[in-house]
C-alpha positions as CSV (number, residue, x, y, z in Angstrom):
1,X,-15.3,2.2,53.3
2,X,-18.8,2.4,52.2
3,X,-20.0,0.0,49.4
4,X,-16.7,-1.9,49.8
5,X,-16.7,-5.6,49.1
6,X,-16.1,-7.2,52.8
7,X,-13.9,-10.2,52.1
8,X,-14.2,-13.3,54.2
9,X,-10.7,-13.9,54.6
10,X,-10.2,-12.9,58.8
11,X,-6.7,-12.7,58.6
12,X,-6.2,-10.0,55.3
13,X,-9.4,-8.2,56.6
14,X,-7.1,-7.5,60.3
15,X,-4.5,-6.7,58.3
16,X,-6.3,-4.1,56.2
17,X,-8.5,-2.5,58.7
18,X,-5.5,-2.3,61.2
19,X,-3.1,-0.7,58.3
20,X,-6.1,1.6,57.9
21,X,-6.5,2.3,61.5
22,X,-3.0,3.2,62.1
23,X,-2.9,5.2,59.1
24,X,-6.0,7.1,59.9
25,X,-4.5,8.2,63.2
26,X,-2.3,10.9,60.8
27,X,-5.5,12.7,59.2
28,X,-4.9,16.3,60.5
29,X,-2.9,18.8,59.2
30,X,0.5,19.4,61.0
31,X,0.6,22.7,62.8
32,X,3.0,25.1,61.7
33,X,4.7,28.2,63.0
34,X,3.0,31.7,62.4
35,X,4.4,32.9,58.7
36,X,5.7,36.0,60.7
37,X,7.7,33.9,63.2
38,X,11.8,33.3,62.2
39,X,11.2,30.4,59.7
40,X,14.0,27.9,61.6
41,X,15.2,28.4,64.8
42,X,17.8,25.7,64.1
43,X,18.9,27.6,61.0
44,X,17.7,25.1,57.9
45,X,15.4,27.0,56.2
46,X,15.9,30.6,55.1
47,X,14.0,33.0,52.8
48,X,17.0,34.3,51.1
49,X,18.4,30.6,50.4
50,X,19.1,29.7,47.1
51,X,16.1,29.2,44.5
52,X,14.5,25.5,44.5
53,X,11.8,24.8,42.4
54,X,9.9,21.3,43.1
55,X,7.6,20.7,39.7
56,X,5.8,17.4,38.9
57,X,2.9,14.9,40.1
58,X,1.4,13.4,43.6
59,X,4.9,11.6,43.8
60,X,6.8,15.0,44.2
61,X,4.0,16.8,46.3
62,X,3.7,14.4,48.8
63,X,0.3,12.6,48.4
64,X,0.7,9.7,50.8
65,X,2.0,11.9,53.8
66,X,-1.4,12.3,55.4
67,X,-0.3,16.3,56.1
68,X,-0.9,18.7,53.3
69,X,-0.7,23.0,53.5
70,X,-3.7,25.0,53.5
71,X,-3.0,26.5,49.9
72,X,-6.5,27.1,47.8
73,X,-5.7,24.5,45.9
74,X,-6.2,20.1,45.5
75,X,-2.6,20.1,45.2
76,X,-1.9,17.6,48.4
77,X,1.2,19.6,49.1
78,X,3.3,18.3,52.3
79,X,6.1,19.9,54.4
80,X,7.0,16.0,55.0
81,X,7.1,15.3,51.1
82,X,11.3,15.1,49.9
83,X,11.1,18.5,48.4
84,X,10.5,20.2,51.4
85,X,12.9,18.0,53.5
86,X,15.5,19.2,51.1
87,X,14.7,22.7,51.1
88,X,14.7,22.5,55.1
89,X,17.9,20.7,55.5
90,X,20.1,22.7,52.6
91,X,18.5,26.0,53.7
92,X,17.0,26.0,49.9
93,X,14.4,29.0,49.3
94,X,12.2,26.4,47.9
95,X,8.5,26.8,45.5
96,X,6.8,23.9,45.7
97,X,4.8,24.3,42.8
98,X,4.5,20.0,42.3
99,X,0.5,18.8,42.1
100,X,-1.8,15.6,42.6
101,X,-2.6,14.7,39.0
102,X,-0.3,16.7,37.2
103,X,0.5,15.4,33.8
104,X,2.8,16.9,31.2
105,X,1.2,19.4,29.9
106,X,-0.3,20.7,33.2
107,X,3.5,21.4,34.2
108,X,4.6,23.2,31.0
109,X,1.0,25.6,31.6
110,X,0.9,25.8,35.3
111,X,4.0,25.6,36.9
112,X,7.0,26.4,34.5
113,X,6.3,30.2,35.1
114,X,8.2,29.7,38.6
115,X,11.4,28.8,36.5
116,X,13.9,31.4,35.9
117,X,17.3,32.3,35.2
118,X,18.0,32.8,39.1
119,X,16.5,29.1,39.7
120,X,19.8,27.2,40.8
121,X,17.9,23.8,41.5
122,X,14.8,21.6,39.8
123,X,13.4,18.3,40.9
124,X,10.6,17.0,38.8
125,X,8.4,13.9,38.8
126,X,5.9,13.6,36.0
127,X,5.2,10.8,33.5
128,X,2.4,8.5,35.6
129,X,-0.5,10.4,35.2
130,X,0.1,10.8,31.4
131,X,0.1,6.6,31.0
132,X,-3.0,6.6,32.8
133,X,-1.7,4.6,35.8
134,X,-4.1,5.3,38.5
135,X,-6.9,3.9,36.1
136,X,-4.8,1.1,35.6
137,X,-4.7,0.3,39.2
138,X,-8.3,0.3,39.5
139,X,-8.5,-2.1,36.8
140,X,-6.1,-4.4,37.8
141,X,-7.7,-4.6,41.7
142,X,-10.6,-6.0,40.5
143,X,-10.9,-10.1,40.8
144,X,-9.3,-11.8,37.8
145,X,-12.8,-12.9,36.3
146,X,-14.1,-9.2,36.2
147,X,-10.7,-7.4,35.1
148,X,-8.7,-6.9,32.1
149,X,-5.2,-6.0,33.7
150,X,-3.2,-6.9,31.2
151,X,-4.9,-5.4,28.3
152,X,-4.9,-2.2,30.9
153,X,-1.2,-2.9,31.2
154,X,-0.7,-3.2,27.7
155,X,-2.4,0.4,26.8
156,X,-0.4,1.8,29.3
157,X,3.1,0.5,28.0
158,X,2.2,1.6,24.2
159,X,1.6,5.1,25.8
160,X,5.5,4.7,27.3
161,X,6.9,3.7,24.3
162,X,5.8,5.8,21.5
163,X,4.4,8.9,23.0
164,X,5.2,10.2,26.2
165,X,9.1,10.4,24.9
166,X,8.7,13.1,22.6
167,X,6.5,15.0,25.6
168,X,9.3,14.6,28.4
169,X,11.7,15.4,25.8
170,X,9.6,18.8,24.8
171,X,9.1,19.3,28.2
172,X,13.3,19.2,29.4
173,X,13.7,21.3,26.7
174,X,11.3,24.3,28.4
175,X,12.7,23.7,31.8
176,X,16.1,23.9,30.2
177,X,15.1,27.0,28.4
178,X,13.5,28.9,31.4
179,X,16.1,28.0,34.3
180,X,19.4,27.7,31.8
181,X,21.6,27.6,35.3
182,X,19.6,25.1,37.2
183,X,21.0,21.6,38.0
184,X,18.4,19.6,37.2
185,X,17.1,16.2,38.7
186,X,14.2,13.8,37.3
187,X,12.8,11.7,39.8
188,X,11.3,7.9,39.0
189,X,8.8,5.9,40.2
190,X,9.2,2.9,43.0
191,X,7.8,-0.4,42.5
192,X,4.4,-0.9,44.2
193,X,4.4,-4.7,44.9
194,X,6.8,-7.4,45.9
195,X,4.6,-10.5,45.5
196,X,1.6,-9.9,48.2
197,X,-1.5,-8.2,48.8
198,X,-2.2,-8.2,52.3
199,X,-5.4,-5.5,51.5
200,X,-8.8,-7.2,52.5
201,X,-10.3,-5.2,49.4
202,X,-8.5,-5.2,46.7
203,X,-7.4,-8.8,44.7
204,X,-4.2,-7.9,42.7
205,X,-2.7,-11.6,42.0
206,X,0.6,-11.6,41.5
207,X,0.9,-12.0,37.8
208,X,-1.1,-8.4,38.4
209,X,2.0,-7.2,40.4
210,X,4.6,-8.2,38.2
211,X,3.0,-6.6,35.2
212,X,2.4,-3.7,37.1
213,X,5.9,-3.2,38.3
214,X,7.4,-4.4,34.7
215,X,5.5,-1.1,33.7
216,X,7.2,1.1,36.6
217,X,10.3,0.1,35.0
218,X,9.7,0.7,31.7
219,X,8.1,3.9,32.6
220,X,11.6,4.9,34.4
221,X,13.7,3.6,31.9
222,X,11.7,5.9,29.0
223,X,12.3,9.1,31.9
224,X,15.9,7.7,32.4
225,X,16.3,8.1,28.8
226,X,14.9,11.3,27.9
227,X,16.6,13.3,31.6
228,X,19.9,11.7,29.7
229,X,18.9,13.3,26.0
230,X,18.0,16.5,28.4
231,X,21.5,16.7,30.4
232,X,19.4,16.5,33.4
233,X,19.9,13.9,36.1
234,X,18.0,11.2,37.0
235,X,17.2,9.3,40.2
236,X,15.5,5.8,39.9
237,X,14.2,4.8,44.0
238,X,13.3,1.1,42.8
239,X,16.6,0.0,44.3
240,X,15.9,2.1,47.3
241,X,12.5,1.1,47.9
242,X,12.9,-2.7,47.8
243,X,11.7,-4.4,50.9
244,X,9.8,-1.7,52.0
245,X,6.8,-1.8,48.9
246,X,2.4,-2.3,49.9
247,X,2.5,-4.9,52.9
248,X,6.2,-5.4,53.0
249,X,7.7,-4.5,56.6
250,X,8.3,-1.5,57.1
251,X,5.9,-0.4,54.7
252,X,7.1,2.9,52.5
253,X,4.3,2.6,50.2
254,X,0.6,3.0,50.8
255,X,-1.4,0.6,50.1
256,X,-5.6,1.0,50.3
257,X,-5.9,3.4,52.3
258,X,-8.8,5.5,54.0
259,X,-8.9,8.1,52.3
260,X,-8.6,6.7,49.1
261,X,-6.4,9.8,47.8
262,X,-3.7,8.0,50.3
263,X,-3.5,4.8,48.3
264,X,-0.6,3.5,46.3
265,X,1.7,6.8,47.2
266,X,5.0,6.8,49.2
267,X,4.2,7.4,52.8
268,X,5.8,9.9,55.4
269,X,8.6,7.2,55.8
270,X,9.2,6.5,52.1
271,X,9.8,10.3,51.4
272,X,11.7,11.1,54.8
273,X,14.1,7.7,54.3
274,X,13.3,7.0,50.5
275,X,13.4,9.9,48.4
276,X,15.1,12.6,50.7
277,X,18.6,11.0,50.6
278,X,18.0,9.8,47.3
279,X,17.7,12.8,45.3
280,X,19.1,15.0,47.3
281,X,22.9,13.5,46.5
282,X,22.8,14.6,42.8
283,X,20.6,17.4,43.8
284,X,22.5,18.8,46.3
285,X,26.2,17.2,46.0
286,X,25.9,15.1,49.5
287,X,23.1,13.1,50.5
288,X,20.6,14.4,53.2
289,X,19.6,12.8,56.2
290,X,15.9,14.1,57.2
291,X,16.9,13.9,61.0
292,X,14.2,15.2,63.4
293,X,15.5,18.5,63.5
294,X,15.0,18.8,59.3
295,X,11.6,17.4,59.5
296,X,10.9,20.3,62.2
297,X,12.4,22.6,60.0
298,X,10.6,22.0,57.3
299,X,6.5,21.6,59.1
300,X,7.5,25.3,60.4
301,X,8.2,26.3,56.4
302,X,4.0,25.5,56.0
303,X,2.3,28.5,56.6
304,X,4.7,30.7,54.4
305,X,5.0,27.9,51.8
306,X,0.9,28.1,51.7
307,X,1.2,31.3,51.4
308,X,3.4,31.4,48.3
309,X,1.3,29.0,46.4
310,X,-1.9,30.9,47.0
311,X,-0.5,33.2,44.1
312,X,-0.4,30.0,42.0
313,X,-4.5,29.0,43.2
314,X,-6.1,29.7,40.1
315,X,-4.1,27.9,38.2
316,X,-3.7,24.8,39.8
317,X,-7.9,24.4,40.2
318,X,-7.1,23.5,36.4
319,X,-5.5,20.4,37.8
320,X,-7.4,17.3,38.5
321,X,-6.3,14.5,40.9
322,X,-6.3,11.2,39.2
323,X,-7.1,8.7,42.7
324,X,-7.8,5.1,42.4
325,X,-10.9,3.5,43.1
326,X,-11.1,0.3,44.7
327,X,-13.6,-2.1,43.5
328,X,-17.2,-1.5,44.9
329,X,-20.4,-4.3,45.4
330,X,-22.2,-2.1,42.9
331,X,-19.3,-2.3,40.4
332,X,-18.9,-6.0,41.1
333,X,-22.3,-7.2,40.7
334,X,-22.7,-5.6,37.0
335,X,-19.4,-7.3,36.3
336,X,-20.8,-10.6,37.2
337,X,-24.3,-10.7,35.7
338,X,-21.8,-9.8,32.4
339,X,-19.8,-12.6,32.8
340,X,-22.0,-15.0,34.4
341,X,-20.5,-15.3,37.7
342,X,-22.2,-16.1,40.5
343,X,-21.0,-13.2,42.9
344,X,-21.9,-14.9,46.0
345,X,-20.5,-18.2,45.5
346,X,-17.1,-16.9,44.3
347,X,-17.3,-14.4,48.0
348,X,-17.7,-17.6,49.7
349,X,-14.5,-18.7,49.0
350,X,-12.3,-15.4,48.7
């Protein structure tokens, strides 16, 4: 956390650097079974299952997990993410071709080509990165005297209203087009907040949190809207994820987070109890219960899964990850000397 701003409140600093601690402890890669070895000795996962193809953002590849596969790429993909849960538990031949920082257009140029008429099943998450939302984070973390949230915010929702409808719609339209067989399920975006910040570096106030999550909802009801137009289903986790959002107990989001890439994403539990039986029931016909045989299943799937989107490596280098960055004494000083703060003074006393 070098260059961090080191607040003096004791009991959000414990809280932090414990959260931190904890979720440090998951760093390393999960091991996986040789690629050569039978995929599922339990019989989830099989080769000639029937074709799944996982497109979208960090929310669909599983940044947040802590355990990504070794694929060439900055993709973040994780065998604990819900697409691969699925795969593993439905026996699902699955291409996980969903990538950190993927916007609209990245997915109609990099990852419709895995669509075809064979596909029989598409999840896709993709709309956040468009509206700019991990800048808009970083913007609203700042304190209050050194940050425009709102007008942040405010950009943000004008992007959601007037033009990321006529993207998503172009965009069904291709994935209707290349996979005409595929059932089809668009996936939304949780809250973040319920009211606290418990993060000893970060100073969202909760008019920040309620803006923020007024903008998650208007960002799932544009997607709602537009899967709808599409004939595609849609699965909004809000519901789902309530009670369990940064600092709430237990925690399915991430808050800040060491790494940073971590931050602000669903976590091992919020894909394994969130999303999995979530979108798997319109997915899938049934909902899917990510026991501790399917979350086996699907680490083994890792090596071959690397594997597949090696093919893919070139293209997705073309894709950038969009991380937030919390606020820095650097970043903070500059503010103040613009605004006329005295930084030291206002630490004193937050």
């Amino acid at each position: 956390m070098n260059g961090l701003i080191f607040r003096l409140s004791k009991v959000r600093l414990a809280v932090s650097l414990t959260s931190i601690a904890l979720l440090g402890a998951g760093l390393a890669v999960a091991p996986g079974s040789p690629a050569s070895a039978d995929p599922i000795a339990s019989g989830f996962a099989s080769a000639a299952g029937e074709p799944y193809v996982a497109l979208g953002d960090s929310y669909s590849s599983g940044v947040g997990t802590r355990s990504y596969i070794n694929d060439g790429s900055n993709c973040m993909r994780s065998t604990l993410a819900y697409p691969s849960l699925v795969a593993a538990a439905k026996s699902y031949s699955l291409n996980f071709r969903a990538c950190s920082g993927a916007v609209v257009a990245d997915v109609t140029n990099s990852q419709l080509s895995a669509l075809s008429s064979s596909t029989r099943y598409v999840t896709i998450s993709v709309g956040g990165n468009d509206a700019g939302f991990a800048d808009v984070i970083t913007e609203c973390a700042l304190p209050a005297w050194a940050s425009d949230c709102a007008g942040a915010v405010a950009g943000a929702q004008n992007f959601i209203r007037n033009t990321l409808p006529a993207s998503l719609g172009t965009l069904y339209s291709r994935i209707r087009s290349a996979a005409p067989s595929a059932k089809v399920v668009v996936v939304g975006y949780p809250k973040l907040f319920m009211g606290e910040d418990c993060n000893a570096f970060t100073w969202f106030s909760p008019s920040d949190e309620a803006i923020l999550n007024d903008t998650a909802v208007l960002l799932n009801n544009t997607t709602a809207s537009r899967a709808s137009a599409a004939g595609f289903s849609y699965v909004n986790p809000i519901s789902r994820f309530t009670g369990h959002a940064v600092c709430d107990n237990p925690e399915w989001v991430n808050g800040l987070s060491n790494p940073i890439e971590e931050s602000y994403h669903a976590n091992t539990a919020g894909h394994r109890d969130g999303y999995t039986p979530l979108v798997s029931s319109p997915l899938t016909g049934a909902a899917v219960t990510a026991t501790p045989a399917v979350v086996a299943a699907a680490e083994a799937t890792g090596p071959a899964q690397a594997a597949k989107q090696r093919k893919y490596a070139a293209l997705d280098r073309h894709i950038e990850p969009k991380v937030f960055q919390p606020p820095t004494h650097e970043r903070l000083e500059k503010l103040a000397d613009q605004r006329g703060v005295d930084l030291d003074a206002w630490l004193a006393t937050h």
